[in-house]
FILUMMAR-787527 format. One record per residue (C-alpha): residue in one letter; chain; x, y, z. Coordinates in Angstrom, 3 decimals, decimal comma, padded with zeros to 6 digits. Example, Ala and Ser with C-alpha at 12.3 -4.5 7.8 and 13.67 -1.06 7.14 Angstrom:
PT  aa  ch        c1        c2        c3
PT   A   A   012,300  -004,500   007,800
PT   S   A   013,670  -001,060   007,140
# end
This chain:
PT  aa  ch        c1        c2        c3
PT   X   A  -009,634   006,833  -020,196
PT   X   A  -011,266   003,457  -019,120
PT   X   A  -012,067   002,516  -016,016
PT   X   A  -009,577  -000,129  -014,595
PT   X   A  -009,508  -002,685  -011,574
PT   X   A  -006,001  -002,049  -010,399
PT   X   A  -003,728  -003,986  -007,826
PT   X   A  -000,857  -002,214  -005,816
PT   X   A   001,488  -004,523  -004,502
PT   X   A   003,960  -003,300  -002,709
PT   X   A   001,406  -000,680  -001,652
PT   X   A   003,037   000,697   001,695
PT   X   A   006,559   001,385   000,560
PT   X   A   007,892   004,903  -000,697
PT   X   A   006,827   004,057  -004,186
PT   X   A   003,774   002,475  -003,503
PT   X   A   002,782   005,517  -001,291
PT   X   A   003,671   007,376  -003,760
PT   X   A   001,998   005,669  -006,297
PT   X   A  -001,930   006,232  -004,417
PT   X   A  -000,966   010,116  -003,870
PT   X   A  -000,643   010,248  -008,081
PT   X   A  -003,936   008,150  -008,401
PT   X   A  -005,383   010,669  -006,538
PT   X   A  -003,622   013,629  -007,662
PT   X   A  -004,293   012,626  -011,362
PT   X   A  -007,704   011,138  -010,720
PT   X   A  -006,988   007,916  -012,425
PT   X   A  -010,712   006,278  -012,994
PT   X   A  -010,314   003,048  -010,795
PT   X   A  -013,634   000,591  -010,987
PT   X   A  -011,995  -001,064  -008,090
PT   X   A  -008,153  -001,080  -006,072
PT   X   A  -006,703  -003,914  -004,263
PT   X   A  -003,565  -002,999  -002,052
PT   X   A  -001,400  -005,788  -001,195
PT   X   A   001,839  -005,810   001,266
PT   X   A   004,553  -007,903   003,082
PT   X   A   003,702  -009,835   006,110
PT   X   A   004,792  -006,616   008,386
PT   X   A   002,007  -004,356   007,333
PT   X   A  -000,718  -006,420   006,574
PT   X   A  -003,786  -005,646   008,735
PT   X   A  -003,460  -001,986   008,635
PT   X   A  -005,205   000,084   006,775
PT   X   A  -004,145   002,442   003,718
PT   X   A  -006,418   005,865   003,289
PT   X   A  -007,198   006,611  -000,439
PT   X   A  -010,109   009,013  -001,971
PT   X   A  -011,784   009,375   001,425
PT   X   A  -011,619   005,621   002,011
PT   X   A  -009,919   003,179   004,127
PT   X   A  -008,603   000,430   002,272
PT   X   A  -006,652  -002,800   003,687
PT   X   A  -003,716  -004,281   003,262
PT   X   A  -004,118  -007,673   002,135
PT   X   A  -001,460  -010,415   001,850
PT   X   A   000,609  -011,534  -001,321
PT   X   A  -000,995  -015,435  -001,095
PT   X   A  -002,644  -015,443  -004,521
PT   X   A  -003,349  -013,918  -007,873
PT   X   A  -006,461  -011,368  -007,828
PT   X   A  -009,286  -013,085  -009,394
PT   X   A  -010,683  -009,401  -011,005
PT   X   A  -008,022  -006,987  -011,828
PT   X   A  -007,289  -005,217  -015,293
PT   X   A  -003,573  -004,211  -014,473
PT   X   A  -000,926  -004,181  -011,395
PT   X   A   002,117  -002,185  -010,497
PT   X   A   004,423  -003,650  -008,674
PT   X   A   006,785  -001,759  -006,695
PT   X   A   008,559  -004,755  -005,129
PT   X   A   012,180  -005,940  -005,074
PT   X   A   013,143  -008,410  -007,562
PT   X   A   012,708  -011,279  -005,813
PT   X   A   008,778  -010,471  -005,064
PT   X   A   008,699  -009,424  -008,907
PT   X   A   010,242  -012,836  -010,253
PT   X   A   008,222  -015,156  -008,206
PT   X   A   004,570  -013,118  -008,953
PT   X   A   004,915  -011,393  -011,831
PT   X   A   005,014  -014,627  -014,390
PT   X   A   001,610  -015,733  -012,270
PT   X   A  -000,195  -012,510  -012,699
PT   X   A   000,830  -012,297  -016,453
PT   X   A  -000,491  -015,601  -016,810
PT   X   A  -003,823  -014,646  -015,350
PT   X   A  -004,044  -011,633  -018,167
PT   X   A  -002,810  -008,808  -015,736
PT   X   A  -000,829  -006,259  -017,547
PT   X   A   002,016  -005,867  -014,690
PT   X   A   004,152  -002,656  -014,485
PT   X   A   007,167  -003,632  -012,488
PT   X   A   009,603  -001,218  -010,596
PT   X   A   011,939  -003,980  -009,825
PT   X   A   015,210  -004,277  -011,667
PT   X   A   014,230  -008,416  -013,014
PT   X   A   012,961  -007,953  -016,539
PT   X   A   014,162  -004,582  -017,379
PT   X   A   016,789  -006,039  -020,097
PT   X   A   014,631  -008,687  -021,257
PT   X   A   014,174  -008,479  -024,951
PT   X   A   010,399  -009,288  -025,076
PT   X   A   009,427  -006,716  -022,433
PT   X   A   009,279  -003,056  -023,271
PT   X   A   011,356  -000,564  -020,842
PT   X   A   009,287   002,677  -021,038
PT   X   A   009,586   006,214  -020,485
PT   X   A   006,183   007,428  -022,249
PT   X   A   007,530   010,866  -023,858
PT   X   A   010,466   008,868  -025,632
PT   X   A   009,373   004,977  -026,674
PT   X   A   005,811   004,939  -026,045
PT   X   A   005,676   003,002  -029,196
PT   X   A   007,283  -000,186  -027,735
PT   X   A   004,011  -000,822  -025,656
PT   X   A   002,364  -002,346  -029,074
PT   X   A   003,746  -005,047  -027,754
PT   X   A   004,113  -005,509  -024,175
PT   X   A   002,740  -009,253  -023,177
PT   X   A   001,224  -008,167  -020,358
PT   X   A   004,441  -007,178  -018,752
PT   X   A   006,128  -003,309  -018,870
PT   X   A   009,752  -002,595  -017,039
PT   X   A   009,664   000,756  -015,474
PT   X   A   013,122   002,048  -015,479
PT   X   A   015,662   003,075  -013,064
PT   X   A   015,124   005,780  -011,294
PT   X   A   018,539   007,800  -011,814
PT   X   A   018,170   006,776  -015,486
PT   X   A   014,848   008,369  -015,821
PT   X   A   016,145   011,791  -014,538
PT   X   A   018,700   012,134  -017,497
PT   X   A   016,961   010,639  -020,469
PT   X   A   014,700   013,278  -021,260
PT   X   A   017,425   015,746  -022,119
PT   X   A   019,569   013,079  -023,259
PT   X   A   016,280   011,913  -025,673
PT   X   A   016,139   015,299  -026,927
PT   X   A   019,761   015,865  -027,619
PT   X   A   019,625   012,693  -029,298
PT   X   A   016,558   013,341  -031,701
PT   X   A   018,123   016,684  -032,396
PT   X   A   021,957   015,983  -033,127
PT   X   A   022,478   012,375  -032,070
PT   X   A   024,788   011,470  -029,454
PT   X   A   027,940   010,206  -029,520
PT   X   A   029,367   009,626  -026,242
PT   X   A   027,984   010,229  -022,867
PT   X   A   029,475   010,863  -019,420
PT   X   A   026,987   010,867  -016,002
PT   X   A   027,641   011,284  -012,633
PT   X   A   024,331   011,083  -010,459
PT   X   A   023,929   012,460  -006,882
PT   X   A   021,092   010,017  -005,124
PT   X   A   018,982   010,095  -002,485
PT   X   A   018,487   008,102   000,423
PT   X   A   015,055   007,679  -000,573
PT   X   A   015,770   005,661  -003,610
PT   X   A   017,017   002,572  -001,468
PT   X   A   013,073   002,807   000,737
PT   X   A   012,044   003,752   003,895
PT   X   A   014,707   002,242   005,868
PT   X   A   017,014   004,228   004,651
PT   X   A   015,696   007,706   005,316
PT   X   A   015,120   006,209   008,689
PT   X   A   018,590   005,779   008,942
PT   X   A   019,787   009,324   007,781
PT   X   A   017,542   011,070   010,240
PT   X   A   019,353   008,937   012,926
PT   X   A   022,390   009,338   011,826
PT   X   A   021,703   013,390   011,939
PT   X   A   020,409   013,245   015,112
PT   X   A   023,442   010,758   016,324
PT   X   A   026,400   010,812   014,169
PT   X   A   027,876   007,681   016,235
PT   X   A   025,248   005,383   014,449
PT   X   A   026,708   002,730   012,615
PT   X   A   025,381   002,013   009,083
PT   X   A   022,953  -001,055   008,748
PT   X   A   021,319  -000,224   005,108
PT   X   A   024,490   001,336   003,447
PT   X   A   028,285   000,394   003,281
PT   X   A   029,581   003,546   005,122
PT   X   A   027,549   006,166   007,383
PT   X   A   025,201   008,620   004,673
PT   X   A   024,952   011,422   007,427
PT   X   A   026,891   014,413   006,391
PT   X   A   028,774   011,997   003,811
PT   X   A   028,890   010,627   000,429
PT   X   A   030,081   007,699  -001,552
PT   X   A   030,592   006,235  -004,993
PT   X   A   028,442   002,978  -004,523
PT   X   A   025,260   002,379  -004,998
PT   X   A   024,490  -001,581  -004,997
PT   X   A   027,289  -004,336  -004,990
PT   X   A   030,532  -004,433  -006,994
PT   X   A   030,484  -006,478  -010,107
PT   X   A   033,873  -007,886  -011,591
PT   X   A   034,601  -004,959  -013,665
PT   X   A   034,637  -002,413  -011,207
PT   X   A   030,833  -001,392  -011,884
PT   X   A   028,226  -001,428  -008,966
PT   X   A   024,939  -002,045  -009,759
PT   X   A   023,268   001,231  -010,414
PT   X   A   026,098   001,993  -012,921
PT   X   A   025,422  -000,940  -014,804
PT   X   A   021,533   000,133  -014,922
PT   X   A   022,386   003,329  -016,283
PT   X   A   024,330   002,251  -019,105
PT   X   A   022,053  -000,694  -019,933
PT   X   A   018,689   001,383  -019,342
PT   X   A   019,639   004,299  -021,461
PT   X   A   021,149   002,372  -024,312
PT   X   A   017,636   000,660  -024,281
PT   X   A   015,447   003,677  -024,080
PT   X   A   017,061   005,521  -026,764
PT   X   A   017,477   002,484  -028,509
PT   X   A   020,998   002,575  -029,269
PT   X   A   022,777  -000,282  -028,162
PT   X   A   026,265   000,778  -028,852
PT   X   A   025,939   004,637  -027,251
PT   X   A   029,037   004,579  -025,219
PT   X   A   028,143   005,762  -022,090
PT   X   A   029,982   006,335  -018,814
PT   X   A   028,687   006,617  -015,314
PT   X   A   029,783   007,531  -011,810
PT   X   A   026,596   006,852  -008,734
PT   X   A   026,667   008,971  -005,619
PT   X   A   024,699   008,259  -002,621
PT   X   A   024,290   011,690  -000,721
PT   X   A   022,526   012,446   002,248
PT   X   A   019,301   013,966   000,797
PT   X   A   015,819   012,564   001,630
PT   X   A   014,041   013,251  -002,193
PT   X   A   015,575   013,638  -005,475
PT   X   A   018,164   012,172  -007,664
PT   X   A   020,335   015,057  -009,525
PT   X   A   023,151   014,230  -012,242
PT   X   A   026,078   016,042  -014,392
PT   X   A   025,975   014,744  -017,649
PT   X   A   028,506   015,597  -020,332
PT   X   A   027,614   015,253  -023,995
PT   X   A   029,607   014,897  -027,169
PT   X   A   027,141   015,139  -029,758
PT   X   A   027,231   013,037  -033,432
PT   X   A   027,932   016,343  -035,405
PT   X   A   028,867   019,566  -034,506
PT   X   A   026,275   022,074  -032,910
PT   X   A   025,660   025,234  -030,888
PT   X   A   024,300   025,746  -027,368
PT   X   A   021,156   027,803  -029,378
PT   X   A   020,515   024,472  -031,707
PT   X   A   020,488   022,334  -028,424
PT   X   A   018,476   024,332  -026,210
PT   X   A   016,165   024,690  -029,007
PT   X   A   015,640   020,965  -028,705
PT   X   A   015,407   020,618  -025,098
PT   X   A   012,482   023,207  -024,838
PT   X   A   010,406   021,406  -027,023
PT   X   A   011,068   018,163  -024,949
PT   X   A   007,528   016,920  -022,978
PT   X   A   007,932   015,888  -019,370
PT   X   A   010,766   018,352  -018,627
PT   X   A   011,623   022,266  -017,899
PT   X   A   015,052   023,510  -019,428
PT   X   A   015,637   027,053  -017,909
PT   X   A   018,306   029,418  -019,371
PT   X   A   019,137   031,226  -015,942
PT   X   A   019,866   029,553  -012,842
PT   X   A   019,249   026,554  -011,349
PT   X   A   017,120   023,748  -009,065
PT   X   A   018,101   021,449  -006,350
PT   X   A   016,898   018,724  -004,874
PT   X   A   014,501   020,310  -002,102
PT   X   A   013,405   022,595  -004,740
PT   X   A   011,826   019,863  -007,294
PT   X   A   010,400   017,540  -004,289
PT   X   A   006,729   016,534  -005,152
PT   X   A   006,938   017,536  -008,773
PT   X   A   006,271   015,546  -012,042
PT   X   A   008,890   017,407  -014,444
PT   X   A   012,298   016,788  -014,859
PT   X   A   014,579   020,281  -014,379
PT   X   A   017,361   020,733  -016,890
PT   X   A   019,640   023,678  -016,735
PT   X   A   023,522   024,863  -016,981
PT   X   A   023,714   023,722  -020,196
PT   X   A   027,203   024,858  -021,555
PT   X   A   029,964   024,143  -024,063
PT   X   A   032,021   024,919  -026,800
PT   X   A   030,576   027,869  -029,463
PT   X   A   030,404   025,792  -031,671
PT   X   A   031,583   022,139  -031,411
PT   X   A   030,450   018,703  -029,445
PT   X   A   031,665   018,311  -026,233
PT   X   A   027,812   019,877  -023,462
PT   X   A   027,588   019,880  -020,049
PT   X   A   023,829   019,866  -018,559
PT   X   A   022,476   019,727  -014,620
PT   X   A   019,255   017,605  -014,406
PT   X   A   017,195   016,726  -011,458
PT   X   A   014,293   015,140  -010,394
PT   X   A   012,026   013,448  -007,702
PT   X   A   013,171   010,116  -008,288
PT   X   A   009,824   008,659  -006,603
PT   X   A   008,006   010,523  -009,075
PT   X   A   009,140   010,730  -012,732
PT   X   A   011,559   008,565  -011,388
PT   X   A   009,256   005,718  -010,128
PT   X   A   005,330   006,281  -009,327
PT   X   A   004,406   008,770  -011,965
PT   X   A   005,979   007,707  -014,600
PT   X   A   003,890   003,792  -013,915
PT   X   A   000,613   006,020  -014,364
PT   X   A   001,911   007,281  -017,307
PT   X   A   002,114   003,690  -018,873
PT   X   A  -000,904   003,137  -017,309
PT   X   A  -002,544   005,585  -018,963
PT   X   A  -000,851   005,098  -021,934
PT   X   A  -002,364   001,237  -021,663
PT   X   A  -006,362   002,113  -021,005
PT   X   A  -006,371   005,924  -022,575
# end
């Protein structure tokens, strides 16, 4: 792999925390690494290899840097990403802003690799609750096709930032807490929203999901269906999807399929949770069940959604980019 000059913006969130500990864990060959932040944490200090490196402001473009993930919010992505592009920085982007732009590829790297021929300097990293199901739902698809597909995700606080598990932990500690990041308290609760309400009933994640996987798998007329859960767990996204396949198959044919499937562990017996798959790359598939011999599969899936479902999956397109 080359050597690259790499920027981090965003660098002291969850996902751009994240994002150094995979650098490290990986050992990514970096000639150089610039860390930039909001106005709130610049002026401390960020340890990475043995080194202390700053945190420098957003006010301009680097000058020397090969590539930059960005693990912003839209807004941050839609004001700097155009100027970094237009420097010759290859910009992966966690935000949500280009993801269903036609011109800019939306990558998981064991499914449409092939879509970073050409990327213009600028690759969408998906949705984090999207990335946890399309593996299996990749593999199904390669192997059967896919006809119609039902999700219902279970996410964790840690997908809306640090603010957020700050405010589970106080809300276990003091149930009487009223909610200032979500719509209703998380502690020992749940509810169907994640994001705001669009005019058909939708809220934003659910429109992500259906969008994101019809433009991974590269079927823009999959009819898909989705239901997003906030629960009160700190790491890791989990879903129930239901299947029916294109033509008729077997539970053998389909786990078959989703063994062979990179980036993933199906297991037969049992099952994983969220606390169980914390800090891990792969995606854990499992309960797969159905009719004998029909189209109508049920699956469990989970994942560490700032993992596969954010930082790692970035290196992987990085890699992918300067292998």
């Amino acid at each position: 792999m080359k050597l690259i000059r790499l920027a981090v913006v965003g660098a002291s969130g969850l996902v751009g925390q994240t994002t150094l500990e995979v650098l490290q864990e990986w050992q990514i060959p970096l000639a150089a690494l610039r860390l930039f932040a909001s106005s709130n944490s610049v002026g401390r200090d960020m340890e990475f290899a043995g080194h202390r490196i700053p945190l420098e402001p957003l006010d301009q473009v680097p000058k020397e840097a090969d590539a930059a993930i960005f693990c912003t919010s839209r807004e941050v992505s839609k004001l700097w990403v155009p100027r970094f592009r237009d420097a010759g920085i290859t910009v992966i982007d966690h935000s949500s802003q280009y993801r269903q732009d036609p011109d800019v590829p939306l990558v998981i790297p064991e499914i449409n690799s092939h879509t970073l021929v050409n990327h213009k300097h600028l690759i969408s990293n998906p949705n984090c609750s999207a990335s946890i199901v399309l593996l299996p739902l990749a593999a199904i698809d390669r192997a059967v096709g896919l006809h119609r597909i039902i999700v219902d995700t279970y996410q964790s606080v840690s997908g809306s930032g640090l603010d957020a598990v700050a405010e589970l932990e106080s809300q276990l500690a003091n149930p009487g807490l009223q909610p200032q990041v979500y719509p209703k308290q998380i502690a020992h609760n749940v509810f169907p929203q994640v994001g705001p309400f669009d005019s058909s009933g939708l809220c934003d994640e659910e429109r992500k999901v259906v969008d994101e996987i019809r433009k991974i798998l590269e079927r823009p007329q999959l009819l898909v269906y989705t239901t997003t859960v906030r629960v009160p767990v700190r790491v890791g996204h989990s879903a129930a999807v239901t299947v029916e396949t294109a033509r008729a198959t077997n539970r053998q044919e389909l786990e078959i399929a989703l063994l062979k499937m990179p980036g993933m562990v199906y297991e037969r017996e049992g099952y994983r949770t969220p606390r169980e798959i914390a800090g891990k790359q792969e995606i854990f598939v499992s309960r797969l069940r159905g009719e004998e011999e029909g189209t109508w599969f049920q699956f469990w899936a989970v994942g560490d959604n700032l993992r596969k479902g954010a930082a790692s999956n970035a290196i992987q397109i990085l890699m992918e980019l300067f292998k």
